[in-house]
mmCIF file as Biopython writes it, N, C-alpha, C and O atoms, coordinates in Angstrom:
data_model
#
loop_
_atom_site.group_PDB
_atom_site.id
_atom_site.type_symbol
_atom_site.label_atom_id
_atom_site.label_alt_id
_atom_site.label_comp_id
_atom_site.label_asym_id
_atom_site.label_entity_id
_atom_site.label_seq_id
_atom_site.pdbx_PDB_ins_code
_atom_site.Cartn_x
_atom_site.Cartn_y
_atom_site.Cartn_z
_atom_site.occupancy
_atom_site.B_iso_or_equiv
_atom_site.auth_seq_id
_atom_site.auth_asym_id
_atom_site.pdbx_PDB_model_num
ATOM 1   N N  . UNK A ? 1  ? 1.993   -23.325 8.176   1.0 0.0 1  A 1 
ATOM 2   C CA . UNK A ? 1  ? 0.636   -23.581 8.611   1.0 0.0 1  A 1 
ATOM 3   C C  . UNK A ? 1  ? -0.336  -22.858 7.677   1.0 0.0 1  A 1 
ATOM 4   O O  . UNK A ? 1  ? -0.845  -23.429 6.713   1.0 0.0 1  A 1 
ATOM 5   N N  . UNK A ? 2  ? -0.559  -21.679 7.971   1.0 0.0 2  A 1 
ATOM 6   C CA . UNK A ? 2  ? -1.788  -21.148 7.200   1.0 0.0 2  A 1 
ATOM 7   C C  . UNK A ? 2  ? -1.190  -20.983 5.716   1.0 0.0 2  A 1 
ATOM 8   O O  . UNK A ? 2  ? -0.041  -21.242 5.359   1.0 0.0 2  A 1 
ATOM 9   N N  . UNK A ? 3  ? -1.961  -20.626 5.155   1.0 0.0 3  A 1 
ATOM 10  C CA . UNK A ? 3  ? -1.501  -19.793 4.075   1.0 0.0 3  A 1 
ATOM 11  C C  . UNK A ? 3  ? -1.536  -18.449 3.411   1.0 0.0 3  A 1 
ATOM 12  O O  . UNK A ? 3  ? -1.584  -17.523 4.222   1.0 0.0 3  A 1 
ATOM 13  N N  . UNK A ? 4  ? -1.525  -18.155 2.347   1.0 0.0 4  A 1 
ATOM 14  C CA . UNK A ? 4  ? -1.946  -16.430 2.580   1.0 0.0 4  A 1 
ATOM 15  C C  . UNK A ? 4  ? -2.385  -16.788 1.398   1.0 0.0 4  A 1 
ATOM 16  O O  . UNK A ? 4  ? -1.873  -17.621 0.650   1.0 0.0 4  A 1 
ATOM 17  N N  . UNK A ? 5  ? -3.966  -15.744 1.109   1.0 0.0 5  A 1 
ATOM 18  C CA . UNK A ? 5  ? -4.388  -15.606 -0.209  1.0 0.0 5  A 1 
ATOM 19  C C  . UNK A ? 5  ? -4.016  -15.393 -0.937  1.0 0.0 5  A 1 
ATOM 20  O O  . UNK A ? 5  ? -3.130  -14.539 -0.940  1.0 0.0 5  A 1 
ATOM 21  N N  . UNK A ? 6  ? -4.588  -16.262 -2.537  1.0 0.0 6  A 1 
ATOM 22  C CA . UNK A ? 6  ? -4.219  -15.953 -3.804  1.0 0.0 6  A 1 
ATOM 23  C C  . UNK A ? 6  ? -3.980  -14.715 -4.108  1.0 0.0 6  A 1 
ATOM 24  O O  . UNK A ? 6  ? -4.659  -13.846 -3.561  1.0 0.0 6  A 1 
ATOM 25  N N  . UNK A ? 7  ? -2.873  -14.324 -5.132  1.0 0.0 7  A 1 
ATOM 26  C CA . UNK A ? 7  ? -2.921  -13.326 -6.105  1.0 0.0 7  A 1 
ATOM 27  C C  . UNK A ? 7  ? -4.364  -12.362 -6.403  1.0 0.0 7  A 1 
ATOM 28  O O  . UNK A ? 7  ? -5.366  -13.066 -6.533  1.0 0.0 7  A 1 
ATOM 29  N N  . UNK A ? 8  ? -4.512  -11.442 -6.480  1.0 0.0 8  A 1 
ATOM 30  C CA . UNK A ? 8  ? -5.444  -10.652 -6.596  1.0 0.0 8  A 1 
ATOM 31  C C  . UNK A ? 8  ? -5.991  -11.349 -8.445  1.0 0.0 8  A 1 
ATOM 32  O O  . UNK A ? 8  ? -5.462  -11.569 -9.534  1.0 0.0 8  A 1 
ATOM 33  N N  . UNK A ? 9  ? -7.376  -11.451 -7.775  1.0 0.0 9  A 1 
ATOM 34  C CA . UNK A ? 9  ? -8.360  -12.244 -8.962  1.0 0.0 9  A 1 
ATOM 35  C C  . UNK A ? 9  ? -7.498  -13.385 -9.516  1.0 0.0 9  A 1 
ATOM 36  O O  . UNK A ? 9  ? -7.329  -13.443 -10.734 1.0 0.0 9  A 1 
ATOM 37  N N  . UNK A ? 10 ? -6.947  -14.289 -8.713  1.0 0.0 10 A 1 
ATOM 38  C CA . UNK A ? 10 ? -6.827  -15.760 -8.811  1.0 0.0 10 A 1 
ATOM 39  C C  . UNK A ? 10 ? -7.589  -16.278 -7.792  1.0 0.0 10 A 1 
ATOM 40  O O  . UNK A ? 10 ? -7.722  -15.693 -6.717  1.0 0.0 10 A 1 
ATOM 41  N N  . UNK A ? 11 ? -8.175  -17.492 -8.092  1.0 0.0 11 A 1 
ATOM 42  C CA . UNK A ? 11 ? -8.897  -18.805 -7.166  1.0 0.0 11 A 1 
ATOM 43  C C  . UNK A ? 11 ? -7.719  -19.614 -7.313  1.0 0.0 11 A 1 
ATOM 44  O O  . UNK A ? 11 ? -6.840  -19.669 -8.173  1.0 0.0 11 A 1 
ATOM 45  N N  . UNK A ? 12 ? -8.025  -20.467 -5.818  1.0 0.0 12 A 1 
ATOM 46  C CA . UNK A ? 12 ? -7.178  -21.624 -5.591  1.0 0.0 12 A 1 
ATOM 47  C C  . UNK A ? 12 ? -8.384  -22.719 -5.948  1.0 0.0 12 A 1 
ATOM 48  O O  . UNK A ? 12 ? -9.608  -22.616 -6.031  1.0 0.0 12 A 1 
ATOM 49  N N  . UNK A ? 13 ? -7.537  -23.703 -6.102  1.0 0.0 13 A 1 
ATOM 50  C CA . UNK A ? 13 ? -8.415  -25.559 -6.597  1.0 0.0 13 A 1 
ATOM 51  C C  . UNK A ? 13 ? -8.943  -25.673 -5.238  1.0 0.0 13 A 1 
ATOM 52  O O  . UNK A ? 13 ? -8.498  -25.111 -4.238  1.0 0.0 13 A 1 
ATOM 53  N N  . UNK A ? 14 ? -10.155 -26.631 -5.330  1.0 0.0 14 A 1 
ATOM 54  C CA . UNK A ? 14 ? -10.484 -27.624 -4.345  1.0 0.0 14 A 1 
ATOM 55  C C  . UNK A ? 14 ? -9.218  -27.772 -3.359  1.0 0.0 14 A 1 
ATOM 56  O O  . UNK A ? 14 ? -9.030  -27.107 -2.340  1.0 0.0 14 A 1 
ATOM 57  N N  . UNK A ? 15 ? -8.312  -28.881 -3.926  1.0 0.0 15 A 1 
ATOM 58  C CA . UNK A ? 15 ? -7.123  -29.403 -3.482  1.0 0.0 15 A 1 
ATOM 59  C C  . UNK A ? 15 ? -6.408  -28.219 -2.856  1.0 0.0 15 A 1 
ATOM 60  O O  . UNK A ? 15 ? -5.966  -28.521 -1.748  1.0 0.0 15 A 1 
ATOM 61  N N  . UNK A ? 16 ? -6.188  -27.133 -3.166  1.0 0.0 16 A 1 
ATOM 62  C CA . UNK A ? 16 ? -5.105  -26.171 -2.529  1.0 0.0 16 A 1 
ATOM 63  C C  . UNK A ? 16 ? -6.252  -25.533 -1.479  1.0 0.0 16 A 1 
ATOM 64  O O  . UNK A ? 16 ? -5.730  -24.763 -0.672  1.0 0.0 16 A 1 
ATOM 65  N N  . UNK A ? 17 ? -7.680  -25.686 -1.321  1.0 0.0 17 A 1 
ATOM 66  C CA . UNK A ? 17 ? -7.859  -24.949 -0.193  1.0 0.0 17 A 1 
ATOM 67  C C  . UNK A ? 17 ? -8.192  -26.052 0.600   1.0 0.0 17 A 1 
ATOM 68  O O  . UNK A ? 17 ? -8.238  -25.618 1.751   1.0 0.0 17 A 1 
ATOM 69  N N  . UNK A ? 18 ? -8.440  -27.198 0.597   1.0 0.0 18 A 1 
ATOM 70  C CA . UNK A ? 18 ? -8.264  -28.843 1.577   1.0 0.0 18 A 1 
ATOM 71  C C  . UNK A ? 18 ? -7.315  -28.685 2.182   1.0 0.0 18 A 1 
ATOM 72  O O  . UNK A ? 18 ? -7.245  -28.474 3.393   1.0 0.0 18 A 1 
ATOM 73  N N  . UNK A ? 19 ? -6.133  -28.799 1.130   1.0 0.0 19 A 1 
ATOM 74  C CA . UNK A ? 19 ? -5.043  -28.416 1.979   1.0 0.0 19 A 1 
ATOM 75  C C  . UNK A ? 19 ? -4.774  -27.331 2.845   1.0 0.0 19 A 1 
ATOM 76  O O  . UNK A ? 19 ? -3.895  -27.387 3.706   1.0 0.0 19 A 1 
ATOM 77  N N  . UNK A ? 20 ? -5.301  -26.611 2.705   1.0 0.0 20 A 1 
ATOM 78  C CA . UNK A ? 20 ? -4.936  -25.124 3.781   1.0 0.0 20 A 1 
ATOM 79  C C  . UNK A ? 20 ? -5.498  -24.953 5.304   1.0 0.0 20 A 1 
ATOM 80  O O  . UNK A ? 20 ? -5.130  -24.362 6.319   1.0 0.0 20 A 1 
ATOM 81  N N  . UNK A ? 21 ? -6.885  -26.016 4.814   1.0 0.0 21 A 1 
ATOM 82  C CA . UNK A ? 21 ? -7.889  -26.188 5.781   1.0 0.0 21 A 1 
ATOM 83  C C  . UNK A ? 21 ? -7.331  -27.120 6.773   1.0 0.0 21 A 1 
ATOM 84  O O  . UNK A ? 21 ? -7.479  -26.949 7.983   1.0 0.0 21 A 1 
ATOM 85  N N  . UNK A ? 22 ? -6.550  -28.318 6.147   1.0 0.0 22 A 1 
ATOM 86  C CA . UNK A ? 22 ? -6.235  -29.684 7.028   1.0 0.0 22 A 1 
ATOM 87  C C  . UNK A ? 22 ? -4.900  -28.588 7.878   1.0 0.0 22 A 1 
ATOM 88  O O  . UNK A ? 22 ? -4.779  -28.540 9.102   1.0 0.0 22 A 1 
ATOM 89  N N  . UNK A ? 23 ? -4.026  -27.803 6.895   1.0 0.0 23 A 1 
ATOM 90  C CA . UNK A ? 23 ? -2.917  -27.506 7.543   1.0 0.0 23 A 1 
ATOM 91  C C  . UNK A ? 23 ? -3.600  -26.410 9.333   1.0 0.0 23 A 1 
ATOM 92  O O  . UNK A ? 23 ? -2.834  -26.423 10.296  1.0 0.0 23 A 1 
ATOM 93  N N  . UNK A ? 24 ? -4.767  -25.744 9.442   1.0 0.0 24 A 1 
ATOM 94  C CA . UNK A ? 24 ? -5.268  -25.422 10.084  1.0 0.0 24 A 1 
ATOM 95  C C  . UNK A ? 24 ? -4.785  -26.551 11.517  1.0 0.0 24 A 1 
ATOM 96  O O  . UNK A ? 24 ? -3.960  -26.213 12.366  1.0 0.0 24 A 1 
ATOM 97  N N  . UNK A ? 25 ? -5.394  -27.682 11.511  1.0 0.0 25 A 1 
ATOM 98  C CA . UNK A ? 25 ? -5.175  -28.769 12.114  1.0 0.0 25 A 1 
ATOM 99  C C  . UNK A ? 25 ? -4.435  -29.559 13.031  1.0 0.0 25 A 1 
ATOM 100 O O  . UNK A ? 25 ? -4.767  -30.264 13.985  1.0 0.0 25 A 1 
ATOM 101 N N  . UNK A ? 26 ? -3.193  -29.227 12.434  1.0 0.0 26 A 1 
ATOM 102 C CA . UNK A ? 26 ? -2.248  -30.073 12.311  1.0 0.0 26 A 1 
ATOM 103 C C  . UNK A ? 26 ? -1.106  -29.553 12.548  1.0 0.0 26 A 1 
ATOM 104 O O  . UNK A ? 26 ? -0.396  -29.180 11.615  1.0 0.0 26 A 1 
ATOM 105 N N  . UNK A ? 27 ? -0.652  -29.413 14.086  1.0 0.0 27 A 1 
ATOM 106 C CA . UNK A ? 27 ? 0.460   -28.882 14.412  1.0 0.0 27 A 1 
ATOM 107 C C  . UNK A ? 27 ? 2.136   -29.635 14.602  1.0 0.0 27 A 1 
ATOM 108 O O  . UNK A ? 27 ? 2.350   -30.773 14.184  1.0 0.0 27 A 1 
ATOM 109 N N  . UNK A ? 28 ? 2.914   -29.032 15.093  1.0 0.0 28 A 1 
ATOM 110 C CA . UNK A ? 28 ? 3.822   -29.860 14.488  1.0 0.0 28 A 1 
ATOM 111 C C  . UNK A ? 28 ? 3.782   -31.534 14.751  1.0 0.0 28 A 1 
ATOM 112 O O  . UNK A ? 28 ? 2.934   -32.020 15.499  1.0 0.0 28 A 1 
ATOM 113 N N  . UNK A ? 29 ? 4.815   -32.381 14.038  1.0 0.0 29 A 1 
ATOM 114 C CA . UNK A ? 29 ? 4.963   -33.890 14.369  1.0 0.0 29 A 1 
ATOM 115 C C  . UNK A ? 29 ? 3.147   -34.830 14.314  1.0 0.0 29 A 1 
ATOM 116 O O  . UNK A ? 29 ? 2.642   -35.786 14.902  1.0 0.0 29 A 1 
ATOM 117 N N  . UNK A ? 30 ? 2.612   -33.607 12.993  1.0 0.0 30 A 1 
ATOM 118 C CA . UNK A ? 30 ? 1.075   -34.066 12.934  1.0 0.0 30 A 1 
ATOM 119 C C  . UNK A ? 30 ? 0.021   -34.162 14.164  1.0 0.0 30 A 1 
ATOM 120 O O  . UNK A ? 30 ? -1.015  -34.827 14.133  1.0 0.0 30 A 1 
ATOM 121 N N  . UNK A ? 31 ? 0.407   -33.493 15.089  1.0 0.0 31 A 1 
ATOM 122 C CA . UNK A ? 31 ? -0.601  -33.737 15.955  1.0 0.0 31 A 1 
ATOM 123 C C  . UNK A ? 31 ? -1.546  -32.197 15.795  1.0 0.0 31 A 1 
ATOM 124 O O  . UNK A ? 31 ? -1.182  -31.062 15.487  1.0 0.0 31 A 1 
ATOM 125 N N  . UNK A ? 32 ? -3.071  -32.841 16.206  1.0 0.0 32 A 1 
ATOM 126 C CA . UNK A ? 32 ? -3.807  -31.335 16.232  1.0 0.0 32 A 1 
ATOM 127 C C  . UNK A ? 32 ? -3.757  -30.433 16.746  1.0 0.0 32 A 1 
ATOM 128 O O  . UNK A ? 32 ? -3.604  -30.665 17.945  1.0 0.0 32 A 1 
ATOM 129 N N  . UNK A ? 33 ? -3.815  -29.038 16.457  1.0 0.0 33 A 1 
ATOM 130 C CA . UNK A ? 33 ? -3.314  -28.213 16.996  1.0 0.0 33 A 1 
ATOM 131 C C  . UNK A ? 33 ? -4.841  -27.230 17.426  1.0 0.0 33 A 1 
ATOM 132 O O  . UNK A ? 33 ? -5.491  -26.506 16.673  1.0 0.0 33 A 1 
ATOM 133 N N  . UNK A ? 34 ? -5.038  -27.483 18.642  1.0 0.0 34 A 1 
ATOM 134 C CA . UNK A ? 34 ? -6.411  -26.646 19.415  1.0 0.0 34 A 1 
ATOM 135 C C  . UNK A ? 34 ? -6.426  -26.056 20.400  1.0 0.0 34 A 1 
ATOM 136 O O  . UNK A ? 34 ? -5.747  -26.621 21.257  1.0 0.0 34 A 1 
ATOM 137 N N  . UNK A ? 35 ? -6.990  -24.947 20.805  1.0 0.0 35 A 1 
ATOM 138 C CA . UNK A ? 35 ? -7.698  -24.584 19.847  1.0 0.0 35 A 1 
ATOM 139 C C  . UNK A ? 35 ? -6.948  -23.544 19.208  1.0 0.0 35 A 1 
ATOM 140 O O  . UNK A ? 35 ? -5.783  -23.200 19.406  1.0 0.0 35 A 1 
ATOM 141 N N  . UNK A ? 36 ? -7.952  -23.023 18.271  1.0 0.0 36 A 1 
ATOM 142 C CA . UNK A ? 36 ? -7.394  -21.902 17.219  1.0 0.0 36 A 1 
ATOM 143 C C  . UNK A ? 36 ? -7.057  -20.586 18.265  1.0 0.0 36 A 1 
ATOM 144 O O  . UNK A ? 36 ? -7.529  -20.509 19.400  1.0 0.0 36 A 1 
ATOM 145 N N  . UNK A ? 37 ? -5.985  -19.390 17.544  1.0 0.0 37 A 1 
ATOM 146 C CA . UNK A ? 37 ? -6.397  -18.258 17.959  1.0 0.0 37 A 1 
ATOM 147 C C  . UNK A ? 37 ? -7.970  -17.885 17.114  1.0 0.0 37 A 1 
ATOM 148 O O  . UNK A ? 37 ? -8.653  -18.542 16.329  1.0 0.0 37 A 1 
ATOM 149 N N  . UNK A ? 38 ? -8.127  -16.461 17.738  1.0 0.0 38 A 1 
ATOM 150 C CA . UNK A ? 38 ? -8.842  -15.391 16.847  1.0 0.0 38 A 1 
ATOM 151 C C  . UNK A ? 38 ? -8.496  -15.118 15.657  1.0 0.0 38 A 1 
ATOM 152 O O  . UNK A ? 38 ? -9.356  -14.841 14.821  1.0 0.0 38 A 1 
ATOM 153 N N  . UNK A ? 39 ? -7.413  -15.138 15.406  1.0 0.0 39 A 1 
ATOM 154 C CA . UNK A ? 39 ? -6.913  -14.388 14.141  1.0 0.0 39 A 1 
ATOM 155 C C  . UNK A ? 39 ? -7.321  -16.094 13.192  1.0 0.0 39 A 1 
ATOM 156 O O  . UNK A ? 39 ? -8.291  -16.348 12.477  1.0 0.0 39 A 1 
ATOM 157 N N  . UNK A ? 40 ? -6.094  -17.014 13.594  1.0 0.0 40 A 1 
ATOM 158 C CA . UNK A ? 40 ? -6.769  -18.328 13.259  1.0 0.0 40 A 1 
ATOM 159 C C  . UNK A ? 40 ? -8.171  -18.743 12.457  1.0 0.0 40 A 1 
ATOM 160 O O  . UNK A ? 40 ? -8.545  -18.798 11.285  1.0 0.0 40 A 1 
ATOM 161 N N  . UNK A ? 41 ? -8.697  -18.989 13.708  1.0 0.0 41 A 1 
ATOM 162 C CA . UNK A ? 41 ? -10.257 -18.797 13.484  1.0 0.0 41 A 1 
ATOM 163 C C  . UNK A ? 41 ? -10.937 -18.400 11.813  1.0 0.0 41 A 1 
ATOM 164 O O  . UNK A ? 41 ? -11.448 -19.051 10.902  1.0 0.0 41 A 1 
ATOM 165 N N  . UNK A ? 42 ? -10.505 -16.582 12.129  1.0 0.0 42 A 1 
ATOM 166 C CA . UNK A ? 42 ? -11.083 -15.934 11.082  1.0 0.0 42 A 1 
ATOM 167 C C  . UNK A ? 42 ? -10.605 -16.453 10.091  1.0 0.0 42 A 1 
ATOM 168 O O  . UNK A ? 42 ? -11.501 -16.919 9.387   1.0 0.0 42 A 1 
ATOM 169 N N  . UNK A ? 43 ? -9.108  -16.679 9.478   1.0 0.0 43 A 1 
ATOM 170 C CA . UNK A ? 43 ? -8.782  -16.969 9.057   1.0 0.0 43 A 1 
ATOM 171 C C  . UNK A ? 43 ? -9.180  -18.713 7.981   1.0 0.0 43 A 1 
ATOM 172 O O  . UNK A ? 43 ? -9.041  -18.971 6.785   1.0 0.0 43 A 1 
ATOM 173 N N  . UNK A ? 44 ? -9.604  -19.394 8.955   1.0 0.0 44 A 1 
ATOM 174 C CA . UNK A ? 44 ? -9.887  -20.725 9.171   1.0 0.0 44 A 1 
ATOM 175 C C  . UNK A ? 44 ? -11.484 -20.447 8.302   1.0 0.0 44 A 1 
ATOM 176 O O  . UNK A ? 44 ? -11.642 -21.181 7.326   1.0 0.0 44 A 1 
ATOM 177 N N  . UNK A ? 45 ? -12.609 -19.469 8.605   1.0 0.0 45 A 1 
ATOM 178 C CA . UNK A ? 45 ? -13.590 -19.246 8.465   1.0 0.0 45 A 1 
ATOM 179 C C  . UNK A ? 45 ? -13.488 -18.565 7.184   1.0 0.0 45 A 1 
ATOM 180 O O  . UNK A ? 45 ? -14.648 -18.515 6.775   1.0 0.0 45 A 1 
ATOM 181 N N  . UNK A ? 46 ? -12.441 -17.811 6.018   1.0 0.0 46 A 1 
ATOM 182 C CA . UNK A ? 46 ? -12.184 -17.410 4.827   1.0 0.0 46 A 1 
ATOM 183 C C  . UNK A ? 46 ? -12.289 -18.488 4.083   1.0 0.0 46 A 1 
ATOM 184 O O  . UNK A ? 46 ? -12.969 -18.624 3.066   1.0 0.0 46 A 1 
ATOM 185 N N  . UNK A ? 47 ? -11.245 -19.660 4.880   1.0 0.0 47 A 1 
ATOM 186 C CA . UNK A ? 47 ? -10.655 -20.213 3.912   1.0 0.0 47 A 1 
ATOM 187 C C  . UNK A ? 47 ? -12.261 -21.222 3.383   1.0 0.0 47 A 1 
ATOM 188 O O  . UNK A ? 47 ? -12.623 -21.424 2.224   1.0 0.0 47 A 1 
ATOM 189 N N  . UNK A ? 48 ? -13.020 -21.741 4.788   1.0 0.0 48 A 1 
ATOM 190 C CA . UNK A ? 48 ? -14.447 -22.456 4.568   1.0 0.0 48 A 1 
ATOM 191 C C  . UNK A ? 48 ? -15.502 -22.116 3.062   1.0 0.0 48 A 1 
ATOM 192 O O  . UNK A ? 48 ? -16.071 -22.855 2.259   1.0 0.0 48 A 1 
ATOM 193 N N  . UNK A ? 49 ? -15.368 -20.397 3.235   1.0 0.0 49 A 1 
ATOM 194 C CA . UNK A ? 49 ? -16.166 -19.494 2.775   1.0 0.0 49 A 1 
ATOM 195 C C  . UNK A ? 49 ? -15.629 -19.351 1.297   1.0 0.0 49 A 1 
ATOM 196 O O  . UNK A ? 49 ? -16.346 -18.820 0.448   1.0 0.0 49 A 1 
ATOM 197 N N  . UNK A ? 50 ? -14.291 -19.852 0.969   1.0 0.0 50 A 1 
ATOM 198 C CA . UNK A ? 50 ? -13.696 -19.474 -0.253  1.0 0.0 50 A 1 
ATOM 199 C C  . UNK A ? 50 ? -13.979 -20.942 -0.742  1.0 0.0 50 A 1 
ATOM 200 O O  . UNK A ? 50 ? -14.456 -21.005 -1.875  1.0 0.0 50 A 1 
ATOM 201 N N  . UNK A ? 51 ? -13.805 -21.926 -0.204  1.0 0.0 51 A 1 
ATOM 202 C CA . UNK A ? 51 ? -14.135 -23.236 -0.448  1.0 0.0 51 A 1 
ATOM 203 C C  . UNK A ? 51 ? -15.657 -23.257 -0.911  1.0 0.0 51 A 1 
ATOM 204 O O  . UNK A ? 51 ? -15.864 -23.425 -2.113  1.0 0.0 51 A 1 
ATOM 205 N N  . UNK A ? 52 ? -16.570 -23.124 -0.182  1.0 0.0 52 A 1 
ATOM 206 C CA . UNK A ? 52 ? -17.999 -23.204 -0.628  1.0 0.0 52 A 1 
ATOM 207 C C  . UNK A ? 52 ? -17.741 -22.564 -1.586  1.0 0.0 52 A 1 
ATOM 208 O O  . UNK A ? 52 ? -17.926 -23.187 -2.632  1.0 0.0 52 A 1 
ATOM 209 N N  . UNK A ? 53 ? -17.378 -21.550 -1.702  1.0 0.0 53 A 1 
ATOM 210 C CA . UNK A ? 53 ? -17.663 -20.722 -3.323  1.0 0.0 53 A 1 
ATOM 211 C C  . UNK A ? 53 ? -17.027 -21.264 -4.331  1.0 0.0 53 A 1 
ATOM 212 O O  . UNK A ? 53 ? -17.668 -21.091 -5.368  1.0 0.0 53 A 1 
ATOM 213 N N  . UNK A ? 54 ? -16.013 -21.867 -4.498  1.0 0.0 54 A 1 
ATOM 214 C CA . UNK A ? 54 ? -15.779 -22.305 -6.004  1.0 0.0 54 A 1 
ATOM 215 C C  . UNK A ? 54 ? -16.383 -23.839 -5.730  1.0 0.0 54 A 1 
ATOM 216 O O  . UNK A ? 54 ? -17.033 -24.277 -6.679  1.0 0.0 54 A 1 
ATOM 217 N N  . UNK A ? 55 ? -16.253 -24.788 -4.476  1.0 0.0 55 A 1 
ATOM 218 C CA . UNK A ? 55 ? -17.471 -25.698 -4.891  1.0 0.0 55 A 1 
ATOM 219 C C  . UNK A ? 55 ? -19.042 -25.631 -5.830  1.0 0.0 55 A 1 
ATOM 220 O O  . UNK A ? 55 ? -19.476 -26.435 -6.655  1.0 0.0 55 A 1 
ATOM 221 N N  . UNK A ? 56 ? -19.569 -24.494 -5.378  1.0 0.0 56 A 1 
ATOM 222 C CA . UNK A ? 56 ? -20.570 -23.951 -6.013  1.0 0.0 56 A 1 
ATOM 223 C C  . UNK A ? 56 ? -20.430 -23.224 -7.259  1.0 0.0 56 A 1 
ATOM 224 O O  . UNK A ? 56 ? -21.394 -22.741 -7.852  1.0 0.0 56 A 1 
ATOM 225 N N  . UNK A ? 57 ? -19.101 -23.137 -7.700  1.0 0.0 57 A 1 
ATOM 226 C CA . UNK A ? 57 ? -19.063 -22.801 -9.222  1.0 0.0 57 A 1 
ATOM 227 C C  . UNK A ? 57 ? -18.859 -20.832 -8.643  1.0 0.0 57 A 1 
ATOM 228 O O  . UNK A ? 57 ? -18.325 -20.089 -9.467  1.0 0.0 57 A 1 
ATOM 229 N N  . UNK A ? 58 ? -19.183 -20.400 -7.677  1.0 0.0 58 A 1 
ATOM 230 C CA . UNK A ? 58 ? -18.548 -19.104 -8.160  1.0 0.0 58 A 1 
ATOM 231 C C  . UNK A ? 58 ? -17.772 -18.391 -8.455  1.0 0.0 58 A 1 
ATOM 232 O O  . UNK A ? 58 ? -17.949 -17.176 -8.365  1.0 0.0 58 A 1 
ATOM 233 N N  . UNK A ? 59 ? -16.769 -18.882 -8.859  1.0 0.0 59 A 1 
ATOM 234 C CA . UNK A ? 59 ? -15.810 -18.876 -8.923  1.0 0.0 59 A 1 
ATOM 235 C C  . UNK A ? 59 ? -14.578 -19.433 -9.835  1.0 0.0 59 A 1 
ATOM 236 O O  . UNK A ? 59 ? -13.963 -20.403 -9.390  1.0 0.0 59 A 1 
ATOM 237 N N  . UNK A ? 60 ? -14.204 -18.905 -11.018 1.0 0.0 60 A 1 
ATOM 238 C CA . UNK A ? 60 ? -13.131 -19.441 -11.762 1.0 0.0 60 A 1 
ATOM 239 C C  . UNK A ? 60 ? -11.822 -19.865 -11.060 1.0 0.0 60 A 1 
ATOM 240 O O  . UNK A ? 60 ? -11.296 -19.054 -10.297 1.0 0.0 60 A 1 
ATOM 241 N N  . UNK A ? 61 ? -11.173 -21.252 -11.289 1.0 0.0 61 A 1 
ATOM 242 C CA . UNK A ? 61 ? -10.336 -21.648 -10.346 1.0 0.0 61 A 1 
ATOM 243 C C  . UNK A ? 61 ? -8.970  -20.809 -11.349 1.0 0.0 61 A 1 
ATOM 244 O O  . UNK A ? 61 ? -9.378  -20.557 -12.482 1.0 0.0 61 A 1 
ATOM 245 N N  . UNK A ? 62 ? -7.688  -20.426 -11.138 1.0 0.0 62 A 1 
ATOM 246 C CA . UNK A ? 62 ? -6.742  -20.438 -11.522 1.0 0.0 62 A 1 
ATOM 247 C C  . UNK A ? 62 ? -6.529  -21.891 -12.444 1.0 0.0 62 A 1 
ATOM 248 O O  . UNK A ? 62 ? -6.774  -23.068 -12.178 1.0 0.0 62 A 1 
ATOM 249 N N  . UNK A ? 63 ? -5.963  -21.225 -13.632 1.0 0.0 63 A 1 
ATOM 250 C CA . UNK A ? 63 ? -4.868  -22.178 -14.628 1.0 0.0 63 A 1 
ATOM 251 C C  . UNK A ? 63 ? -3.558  -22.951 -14.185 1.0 0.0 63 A 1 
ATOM 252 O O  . UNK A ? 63 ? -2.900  -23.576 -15.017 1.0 0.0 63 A 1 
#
């Protein structure tokens, strides 16, 4: 399900944090999985926050 953050001073792609976000979602046999815990949540709310930022360029993606 979740994932755990990049390597210290690596960015993940677009694509690898979509994916992390949908896996949020999507509990087993694809059905949604709601609601979140807390931990979840926060979690869920990094991954948003890491997304806006290299959308917006702050961010060098990994090679």
């Amino acid at each position: 399900m979740p994932t755990s953050p990049p390597p210290s001073g690596a960015a993940r792609s677009v694509e690898e944090l979509n994916a992390a976000i949908r896996a949020f979602w999507m509990g087993p046999g694809g059905h949604p999985t709601l609601p979140l815990t807390d931990v979840q949540r926060a979690e869920y709310q990094a991954l948003i926050a890491e997304l806006e930022r290299v959308e917006r360029g702050d961010v060098t993606t990994a090679a």
